[in-house]
HTML snippet that shows the backbone in 3Dmol.js (N, CA, C, O; Angstrom):
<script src="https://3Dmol.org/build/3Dmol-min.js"></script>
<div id="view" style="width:600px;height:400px;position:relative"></div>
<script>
const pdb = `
ATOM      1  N   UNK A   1      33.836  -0.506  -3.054  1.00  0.00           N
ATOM      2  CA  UNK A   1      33.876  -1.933  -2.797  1.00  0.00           C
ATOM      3  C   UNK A   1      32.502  -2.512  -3.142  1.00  0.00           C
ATOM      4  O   UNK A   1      31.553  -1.842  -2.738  1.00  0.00           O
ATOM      5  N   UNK A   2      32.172  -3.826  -3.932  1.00  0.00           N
ATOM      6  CA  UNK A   2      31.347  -3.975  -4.255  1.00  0.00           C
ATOM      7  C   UNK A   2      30.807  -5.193  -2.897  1.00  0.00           C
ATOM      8  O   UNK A   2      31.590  -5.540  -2.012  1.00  0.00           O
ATOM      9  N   UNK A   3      29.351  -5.702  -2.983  1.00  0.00           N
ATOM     10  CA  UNK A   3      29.600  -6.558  -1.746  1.00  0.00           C
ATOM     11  C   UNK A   3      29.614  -7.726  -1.573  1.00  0.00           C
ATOM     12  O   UNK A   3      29.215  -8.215  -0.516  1.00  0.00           O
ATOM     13  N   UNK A   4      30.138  -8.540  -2.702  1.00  0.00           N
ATOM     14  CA  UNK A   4      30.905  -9.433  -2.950  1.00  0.00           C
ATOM     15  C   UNK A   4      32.058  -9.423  -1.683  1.00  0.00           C
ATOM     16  O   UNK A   4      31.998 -10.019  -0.607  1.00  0.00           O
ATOM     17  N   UNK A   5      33.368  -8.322  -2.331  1.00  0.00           N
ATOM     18  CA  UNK A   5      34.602  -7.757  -1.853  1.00  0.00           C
ATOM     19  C   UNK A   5      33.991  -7.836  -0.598  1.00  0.00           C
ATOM     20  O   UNK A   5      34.148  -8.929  -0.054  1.00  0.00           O
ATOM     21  N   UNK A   6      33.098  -6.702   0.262  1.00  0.00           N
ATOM     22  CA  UNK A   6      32.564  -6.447   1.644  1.00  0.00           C
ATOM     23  C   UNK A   6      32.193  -7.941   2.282  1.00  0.00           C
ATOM     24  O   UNK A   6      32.138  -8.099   3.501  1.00  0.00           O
ATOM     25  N   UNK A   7      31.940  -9.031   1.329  1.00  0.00           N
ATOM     26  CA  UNK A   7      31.083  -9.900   2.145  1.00  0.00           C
ATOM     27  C   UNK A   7      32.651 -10.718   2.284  1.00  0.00           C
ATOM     28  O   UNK A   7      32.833 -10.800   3.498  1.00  0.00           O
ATOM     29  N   UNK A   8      33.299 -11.061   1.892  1.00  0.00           N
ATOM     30  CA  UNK A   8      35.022 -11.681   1.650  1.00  0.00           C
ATOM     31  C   UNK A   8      35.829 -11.399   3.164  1.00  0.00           C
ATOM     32  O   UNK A   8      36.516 -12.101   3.905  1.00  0.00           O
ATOM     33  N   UNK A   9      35.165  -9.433   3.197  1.00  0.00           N
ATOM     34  CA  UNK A   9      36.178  -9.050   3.886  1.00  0.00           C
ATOM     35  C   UNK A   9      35.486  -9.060   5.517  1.00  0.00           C
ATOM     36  O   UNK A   9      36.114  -8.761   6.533  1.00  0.00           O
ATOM     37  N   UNK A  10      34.205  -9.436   5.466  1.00  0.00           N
ATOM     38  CA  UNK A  10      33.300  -9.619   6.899  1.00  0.00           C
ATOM     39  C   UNK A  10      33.869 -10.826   7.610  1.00  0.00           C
ATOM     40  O   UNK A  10      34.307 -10.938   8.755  1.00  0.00           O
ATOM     41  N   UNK A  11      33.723 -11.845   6.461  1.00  0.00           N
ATOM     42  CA  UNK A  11      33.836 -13.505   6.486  1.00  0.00           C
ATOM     43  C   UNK A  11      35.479 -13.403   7.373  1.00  0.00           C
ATOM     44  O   UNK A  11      35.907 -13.751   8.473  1.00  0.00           O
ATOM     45  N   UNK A  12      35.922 -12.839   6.369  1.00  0.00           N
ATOM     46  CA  UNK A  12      37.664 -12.940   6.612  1.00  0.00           C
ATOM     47  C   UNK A  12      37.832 -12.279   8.229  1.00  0.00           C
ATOM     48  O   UNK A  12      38.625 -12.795   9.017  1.00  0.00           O
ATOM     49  N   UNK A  13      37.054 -11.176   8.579  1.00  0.00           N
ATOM     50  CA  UNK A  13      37.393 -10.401   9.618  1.00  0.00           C
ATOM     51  C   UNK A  13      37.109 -11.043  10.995  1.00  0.00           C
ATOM     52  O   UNK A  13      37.851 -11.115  11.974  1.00  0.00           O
ATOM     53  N   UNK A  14      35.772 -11.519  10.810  1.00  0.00           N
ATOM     54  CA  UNK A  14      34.710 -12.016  11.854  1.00  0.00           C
ATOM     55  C   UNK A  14      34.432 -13.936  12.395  1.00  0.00           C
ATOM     56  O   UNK A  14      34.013 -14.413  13.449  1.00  0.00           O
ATOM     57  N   UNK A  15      34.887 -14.564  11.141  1.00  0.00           N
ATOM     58  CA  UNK A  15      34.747 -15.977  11.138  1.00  0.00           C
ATOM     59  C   UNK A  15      35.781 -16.345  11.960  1.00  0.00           C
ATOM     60  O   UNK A  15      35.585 -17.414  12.538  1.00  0.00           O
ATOM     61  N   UNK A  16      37.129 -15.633  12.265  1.00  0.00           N
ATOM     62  CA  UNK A  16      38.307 -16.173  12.925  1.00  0.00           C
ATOM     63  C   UNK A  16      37.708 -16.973  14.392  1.00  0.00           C
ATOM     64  O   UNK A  16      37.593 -18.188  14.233  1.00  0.00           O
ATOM     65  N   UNK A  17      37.380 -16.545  15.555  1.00  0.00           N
ATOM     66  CA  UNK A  17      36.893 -16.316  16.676  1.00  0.00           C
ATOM     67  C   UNK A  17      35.043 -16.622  17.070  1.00  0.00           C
ATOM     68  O   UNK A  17      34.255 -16.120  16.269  1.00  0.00           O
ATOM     69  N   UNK A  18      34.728 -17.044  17.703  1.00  0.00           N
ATOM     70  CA  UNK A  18      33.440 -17.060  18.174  1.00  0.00           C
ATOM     71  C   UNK A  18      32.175 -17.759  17.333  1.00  0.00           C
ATOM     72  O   UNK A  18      31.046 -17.881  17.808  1.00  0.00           O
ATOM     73  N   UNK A  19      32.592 -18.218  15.926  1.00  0.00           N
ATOM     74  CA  UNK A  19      31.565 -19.301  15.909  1.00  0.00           C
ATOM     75  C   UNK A  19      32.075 -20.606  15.469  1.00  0.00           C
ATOM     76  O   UNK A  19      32.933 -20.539  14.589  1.00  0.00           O
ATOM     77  N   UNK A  20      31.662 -22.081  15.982  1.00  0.00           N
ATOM     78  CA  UNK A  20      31.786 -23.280  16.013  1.00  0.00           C
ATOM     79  C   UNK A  20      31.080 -23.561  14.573  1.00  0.00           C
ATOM     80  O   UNK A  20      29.999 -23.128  14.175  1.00  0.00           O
ATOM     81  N   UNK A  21      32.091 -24.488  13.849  1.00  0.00           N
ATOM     82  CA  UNK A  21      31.610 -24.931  12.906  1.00  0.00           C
ATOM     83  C   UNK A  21      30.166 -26.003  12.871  1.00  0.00           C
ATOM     84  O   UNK A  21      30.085 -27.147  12.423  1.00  0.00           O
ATOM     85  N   UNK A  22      29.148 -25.179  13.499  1.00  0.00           N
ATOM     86  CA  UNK A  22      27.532 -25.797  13.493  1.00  0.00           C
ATOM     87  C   UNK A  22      27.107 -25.089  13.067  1.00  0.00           C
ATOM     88  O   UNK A  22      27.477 -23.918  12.987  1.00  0.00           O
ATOM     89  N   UNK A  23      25.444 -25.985  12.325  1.00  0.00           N
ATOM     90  CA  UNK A  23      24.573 -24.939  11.697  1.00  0.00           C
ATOM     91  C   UNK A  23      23.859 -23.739  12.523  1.00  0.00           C
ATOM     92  O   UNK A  23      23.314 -22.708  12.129  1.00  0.00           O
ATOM     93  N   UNK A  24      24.092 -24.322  13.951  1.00  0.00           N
ATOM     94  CA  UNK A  24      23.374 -22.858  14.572  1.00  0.00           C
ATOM     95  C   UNK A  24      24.734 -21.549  14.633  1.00  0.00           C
ATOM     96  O   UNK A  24      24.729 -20.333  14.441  1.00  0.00           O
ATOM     97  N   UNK A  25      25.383 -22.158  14.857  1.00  0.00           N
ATOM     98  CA  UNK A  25      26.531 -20.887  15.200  1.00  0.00           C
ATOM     99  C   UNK A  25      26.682 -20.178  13.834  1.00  0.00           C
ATOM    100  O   UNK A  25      26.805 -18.974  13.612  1.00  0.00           O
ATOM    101  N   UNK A  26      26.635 -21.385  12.838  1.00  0.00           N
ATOM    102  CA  UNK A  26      26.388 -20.097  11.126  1.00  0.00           C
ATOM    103  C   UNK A  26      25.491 -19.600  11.111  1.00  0.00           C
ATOM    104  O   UNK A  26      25.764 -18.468  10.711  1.00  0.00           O
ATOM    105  N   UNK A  27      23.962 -19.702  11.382  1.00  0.00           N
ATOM    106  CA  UNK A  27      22.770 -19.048  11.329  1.00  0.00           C
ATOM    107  C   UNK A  27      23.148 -17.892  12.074  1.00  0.00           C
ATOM    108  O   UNK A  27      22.776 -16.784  11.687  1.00  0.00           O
ATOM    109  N   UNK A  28      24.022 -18.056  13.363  1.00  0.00           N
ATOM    110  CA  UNK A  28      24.242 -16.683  14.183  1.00  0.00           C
ATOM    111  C   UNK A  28      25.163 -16.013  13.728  1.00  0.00           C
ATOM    112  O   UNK A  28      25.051 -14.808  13.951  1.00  0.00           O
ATOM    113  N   UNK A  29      26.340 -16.432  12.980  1.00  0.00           N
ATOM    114  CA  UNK A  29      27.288 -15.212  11.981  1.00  0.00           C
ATOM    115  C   UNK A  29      26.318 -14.888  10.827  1.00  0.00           C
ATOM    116  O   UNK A  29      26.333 -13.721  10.434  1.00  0.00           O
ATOM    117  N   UNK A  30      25.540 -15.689  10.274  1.00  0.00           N
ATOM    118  CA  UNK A  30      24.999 -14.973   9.074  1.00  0.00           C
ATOM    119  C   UNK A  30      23.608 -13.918   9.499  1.00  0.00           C
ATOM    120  O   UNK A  30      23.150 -13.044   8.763  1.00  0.00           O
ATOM    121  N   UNK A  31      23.185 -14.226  10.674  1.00  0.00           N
ATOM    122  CA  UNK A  31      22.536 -12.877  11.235  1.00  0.00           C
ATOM    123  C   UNK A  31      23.348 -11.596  11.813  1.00  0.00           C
ATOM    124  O   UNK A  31      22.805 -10.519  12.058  1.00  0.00           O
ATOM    125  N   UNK A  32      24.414 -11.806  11.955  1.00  0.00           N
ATOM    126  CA  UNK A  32      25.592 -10.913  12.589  1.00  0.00           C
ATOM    127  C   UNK A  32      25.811 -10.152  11.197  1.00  0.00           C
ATOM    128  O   UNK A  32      25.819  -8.926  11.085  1.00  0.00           O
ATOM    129  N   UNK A  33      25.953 -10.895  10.352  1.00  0.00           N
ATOM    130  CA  UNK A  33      26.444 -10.854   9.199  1.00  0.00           C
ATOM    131  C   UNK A  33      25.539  -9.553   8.255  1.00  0.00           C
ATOM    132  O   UNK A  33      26.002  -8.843   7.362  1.00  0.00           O
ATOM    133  N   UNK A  34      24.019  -9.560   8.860  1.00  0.00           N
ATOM    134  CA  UNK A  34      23.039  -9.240   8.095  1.00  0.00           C
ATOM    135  C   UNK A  34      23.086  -8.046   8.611  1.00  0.00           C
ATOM    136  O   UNK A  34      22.973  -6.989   7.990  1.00  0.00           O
ATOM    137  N   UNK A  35      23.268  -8.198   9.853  1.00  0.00           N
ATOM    138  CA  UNK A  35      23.019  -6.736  10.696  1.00  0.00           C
ATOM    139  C   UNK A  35      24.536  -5.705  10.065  1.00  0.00           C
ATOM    140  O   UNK A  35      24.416  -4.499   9.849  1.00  0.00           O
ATOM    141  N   UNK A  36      25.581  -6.294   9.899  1.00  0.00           N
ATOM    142  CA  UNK A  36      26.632  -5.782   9.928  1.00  0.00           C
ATOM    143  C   UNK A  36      26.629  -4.869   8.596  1.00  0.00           C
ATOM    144  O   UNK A  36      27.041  -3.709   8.630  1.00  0.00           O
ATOM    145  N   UNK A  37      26.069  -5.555   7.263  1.00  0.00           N
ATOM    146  CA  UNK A  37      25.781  -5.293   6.258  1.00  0.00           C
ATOM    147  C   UNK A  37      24.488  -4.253   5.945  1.00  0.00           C
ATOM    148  O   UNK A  37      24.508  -3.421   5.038  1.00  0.00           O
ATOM    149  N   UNK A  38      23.233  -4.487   6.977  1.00  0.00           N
ATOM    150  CA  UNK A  38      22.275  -2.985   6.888  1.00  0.00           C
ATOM    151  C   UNK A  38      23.410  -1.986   7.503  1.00  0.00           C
ATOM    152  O   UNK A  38      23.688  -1.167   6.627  1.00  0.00           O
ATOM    153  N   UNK A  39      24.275  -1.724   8.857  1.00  0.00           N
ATOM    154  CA  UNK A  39      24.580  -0.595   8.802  1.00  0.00           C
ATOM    155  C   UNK A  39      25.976   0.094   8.281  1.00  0.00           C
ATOM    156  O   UNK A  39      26.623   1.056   8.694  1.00  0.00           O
ATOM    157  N   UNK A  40      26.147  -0.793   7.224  1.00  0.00           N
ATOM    158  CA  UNK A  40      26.838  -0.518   6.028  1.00  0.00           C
ATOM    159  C   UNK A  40      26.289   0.266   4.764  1.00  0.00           C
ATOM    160  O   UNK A  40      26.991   0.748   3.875  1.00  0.00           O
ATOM    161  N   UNK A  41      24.846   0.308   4.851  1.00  0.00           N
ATOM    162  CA  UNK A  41      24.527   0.301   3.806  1.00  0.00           C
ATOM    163  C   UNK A  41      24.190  -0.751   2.736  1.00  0.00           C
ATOM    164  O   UNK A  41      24.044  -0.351   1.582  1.00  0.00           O
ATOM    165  N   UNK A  42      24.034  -2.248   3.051  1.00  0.00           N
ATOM    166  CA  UNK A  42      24.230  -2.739   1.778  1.00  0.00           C
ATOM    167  C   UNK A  42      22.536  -3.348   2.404  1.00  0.00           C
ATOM    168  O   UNK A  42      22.000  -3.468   3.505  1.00  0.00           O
ATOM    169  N   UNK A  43      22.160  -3.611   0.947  1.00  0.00           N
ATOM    170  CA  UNK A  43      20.334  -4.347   1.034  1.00  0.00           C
ATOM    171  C   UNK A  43      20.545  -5.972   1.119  1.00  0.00           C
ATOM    172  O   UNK A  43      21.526  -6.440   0.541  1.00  0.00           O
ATOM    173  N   UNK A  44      19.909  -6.592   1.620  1.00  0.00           N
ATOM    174  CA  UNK A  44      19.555  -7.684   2.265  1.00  0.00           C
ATOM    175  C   UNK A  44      19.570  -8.689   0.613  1.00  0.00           C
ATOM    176  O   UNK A  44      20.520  -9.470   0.669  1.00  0.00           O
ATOM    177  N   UNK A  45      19.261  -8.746   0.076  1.00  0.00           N
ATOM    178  CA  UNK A  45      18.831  -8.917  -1.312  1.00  0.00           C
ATOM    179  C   UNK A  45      20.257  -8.941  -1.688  1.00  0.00           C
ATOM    180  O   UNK A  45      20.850 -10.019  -1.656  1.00  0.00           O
ATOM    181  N   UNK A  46      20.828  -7.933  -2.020  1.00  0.00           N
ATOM    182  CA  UNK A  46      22.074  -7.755  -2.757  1.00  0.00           C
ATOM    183  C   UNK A  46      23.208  -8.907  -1.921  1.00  0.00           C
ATOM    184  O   UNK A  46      23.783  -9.713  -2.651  1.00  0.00           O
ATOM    185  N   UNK A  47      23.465  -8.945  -0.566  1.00  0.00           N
ATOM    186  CA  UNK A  47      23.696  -9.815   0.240  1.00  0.00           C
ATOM    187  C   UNK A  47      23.726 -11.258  -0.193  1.00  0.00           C
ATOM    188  O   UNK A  47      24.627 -12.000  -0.586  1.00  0.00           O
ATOM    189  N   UNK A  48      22.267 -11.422   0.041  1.00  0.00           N
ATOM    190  CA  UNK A  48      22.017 -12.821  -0.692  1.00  0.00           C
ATOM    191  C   UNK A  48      22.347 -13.068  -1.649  1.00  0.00           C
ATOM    192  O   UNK A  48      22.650 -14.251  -1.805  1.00  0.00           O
ATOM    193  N   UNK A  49      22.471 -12.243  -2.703  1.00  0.00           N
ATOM    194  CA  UNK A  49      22.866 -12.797  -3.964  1.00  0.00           C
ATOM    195  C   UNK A  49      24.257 -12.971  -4.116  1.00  0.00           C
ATOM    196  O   UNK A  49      24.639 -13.921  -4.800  1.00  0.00           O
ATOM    197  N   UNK A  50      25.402 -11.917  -3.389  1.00  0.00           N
ATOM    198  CA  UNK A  50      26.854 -12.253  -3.163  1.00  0.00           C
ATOM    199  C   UNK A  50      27.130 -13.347  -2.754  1.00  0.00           C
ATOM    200  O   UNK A  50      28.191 -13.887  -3.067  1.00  0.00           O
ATOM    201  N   UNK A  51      25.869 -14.151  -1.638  1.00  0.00           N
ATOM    202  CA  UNK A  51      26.558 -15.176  -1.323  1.00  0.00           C
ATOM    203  C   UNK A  51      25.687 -16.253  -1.514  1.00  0.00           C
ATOM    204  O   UNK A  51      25.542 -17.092  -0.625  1.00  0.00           O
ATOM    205  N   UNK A  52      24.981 -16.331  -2.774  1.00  0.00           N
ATOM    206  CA  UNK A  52      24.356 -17.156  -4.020  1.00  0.00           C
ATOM    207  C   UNK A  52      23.383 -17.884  -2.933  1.00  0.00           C
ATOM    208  O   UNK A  52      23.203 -19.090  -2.764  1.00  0.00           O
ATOM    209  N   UNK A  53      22.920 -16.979  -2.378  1.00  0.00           N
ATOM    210  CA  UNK A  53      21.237 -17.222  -1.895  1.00  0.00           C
ATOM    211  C   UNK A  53      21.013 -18.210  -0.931  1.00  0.00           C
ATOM    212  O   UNK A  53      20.066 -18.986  -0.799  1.00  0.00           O
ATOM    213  N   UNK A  54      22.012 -18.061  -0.292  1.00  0.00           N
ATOM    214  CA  UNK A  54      22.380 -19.107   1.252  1.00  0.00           C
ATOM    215  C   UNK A  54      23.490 -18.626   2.265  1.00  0.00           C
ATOM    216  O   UNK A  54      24.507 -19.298   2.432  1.00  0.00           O
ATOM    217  N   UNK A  55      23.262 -17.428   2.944  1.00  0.00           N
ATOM    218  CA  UNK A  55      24.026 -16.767   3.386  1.00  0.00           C
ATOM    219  C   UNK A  55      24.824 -17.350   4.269  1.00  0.00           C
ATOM    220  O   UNK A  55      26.023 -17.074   4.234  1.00  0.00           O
ATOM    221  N   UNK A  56      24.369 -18.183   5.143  1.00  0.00           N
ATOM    222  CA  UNK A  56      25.191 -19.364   5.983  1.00  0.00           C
ATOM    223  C   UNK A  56      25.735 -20.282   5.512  1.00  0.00           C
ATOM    224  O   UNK A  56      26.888 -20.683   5.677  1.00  0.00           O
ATOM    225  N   UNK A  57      24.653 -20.788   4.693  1.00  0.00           N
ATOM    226  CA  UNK A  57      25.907 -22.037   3.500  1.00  0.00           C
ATOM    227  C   UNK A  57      27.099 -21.585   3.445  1.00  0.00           C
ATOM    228  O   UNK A  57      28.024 -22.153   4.025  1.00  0.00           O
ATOM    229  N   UNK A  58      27.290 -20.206   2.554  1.00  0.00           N
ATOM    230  CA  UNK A  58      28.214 -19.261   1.887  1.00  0.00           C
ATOM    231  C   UNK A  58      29.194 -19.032   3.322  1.00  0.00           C
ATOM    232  O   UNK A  58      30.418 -19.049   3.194  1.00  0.00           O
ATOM    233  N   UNK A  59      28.648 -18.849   4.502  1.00  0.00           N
ATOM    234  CA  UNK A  59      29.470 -18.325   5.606  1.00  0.00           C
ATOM    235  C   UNK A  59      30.398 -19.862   6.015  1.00  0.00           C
ATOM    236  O   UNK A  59      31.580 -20.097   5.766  1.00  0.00           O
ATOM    237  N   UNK A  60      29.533 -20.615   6.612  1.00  0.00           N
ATOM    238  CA  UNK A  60      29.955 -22.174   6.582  1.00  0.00           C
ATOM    239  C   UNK A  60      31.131 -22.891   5.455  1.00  0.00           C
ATOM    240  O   UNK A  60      32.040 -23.664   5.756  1.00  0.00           O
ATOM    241  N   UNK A  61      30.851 -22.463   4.352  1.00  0.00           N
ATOM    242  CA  UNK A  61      31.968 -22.891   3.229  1.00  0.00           C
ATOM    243  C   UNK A  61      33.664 -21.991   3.138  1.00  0.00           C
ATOM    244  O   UNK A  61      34.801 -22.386   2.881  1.00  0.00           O
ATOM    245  N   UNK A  62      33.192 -20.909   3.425  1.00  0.00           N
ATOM    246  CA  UNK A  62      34.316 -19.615   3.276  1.00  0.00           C
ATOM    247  C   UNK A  62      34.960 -20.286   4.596  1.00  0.00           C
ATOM    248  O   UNK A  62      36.154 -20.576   4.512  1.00  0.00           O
ATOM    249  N   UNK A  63      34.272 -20.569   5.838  1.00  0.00           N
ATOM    250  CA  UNK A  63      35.509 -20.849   7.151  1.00  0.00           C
ATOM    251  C   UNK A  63      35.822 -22.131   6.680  1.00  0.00           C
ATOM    252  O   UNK A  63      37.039 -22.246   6.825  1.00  0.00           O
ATOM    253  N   UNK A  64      35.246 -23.409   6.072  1.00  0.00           N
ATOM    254  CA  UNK A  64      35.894 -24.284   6.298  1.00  0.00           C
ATOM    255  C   UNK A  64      36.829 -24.256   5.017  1.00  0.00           C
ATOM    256  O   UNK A  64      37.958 -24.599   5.367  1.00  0.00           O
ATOM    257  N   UNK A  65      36.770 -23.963   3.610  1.00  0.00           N
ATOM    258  CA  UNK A  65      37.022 -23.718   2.270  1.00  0.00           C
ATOM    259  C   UNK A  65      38.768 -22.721   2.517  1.00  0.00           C
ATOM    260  O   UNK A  65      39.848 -23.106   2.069  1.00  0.00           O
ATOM    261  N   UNK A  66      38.556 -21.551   3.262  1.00  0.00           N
ATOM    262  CA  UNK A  66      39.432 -20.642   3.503  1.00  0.00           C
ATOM    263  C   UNK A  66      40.437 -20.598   4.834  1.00  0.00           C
ATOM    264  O   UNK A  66      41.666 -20.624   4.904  1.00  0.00           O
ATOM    265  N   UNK A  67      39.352 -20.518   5.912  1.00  0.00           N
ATOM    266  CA  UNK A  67      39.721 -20.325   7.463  1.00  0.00           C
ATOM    267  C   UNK A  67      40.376 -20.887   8.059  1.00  0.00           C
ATOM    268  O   UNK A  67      41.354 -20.496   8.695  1.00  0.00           O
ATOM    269  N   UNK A  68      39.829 -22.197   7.929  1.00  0.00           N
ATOM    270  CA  UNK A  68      39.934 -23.729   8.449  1.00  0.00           C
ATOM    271  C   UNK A  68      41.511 -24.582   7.318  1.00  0.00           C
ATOM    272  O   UNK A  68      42.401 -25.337   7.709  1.00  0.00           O
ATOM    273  N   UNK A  69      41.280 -24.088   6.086  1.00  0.00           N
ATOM    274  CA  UNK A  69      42.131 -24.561   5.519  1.00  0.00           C
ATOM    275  C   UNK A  69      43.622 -24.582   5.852  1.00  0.00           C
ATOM    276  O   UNK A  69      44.124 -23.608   6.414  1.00  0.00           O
ATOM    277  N   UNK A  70      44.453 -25.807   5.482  1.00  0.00           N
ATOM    278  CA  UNK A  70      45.596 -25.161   6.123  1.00  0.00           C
ATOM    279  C   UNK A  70      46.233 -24.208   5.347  1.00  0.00           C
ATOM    280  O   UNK A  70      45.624 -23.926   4.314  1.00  0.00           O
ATOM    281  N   UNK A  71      47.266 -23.635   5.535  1.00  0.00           N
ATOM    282  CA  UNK A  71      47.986 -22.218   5.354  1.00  0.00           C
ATOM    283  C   UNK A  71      46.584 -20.870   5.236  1.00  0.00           C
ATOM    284  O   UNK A  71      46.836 -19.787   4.708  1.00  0.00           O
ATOM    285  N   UNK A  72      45.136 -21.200   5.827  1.00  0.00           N
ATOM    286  CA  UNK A  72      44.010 -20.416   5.624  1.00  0.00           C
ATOM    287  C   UNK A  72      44.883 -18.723   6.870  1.00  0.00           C
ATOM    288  O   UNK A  72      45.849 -18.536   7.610  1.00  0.00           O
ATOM    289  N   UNK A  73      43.609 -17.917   6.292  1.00  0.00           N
ATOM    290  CA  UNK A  73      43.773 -17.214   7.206  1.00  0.00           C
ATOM    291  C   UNK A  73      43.832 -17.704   8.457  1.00  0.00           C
ATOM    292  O   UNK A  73      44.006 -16.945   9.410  1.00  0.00           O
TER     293      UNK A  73
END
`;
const viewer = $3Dmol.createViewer("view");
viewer.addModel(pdb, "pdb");
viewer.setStyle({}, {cartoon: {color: "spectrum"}});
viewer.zoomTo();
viewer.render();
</script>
């Protein structure tokens, strides 16, 4: 799985439940997010770049873009 795919399937797994569409509650999935991804294995760097160098932006857009959408997960 590349971590693109891994970052899709975090978003998809984890965004359902427990954070409010605010910038602090994304800052706190995309630190959840960071941690979840070192003990995966994946580098911080590589991360950022899956999710084009704004990891909360990227988290923030996927729930409202996907989650939030209707027929969304």
């Amino acid at each position: 799985m590349d971590v693109k795919e891994w970052l899709v399937r975090w978003a998809s797994d984890n965004l359902h439940e427990g954070y409010a569409d605010t910038q602090a509650s994304m800052e706190k999935a995309a630190t959840d997010c960071r941690s979840a991804a070192e003990e995966a294995g994946i580098s911080l760097s590589s991360l950022d770049a899956a999710a084009d160098g704004d990891l909360a932006a990227y988290l923030r857009d996927f729930k409202d873009n996907i989650l939030d959408a209707p027929g969304g997960n």
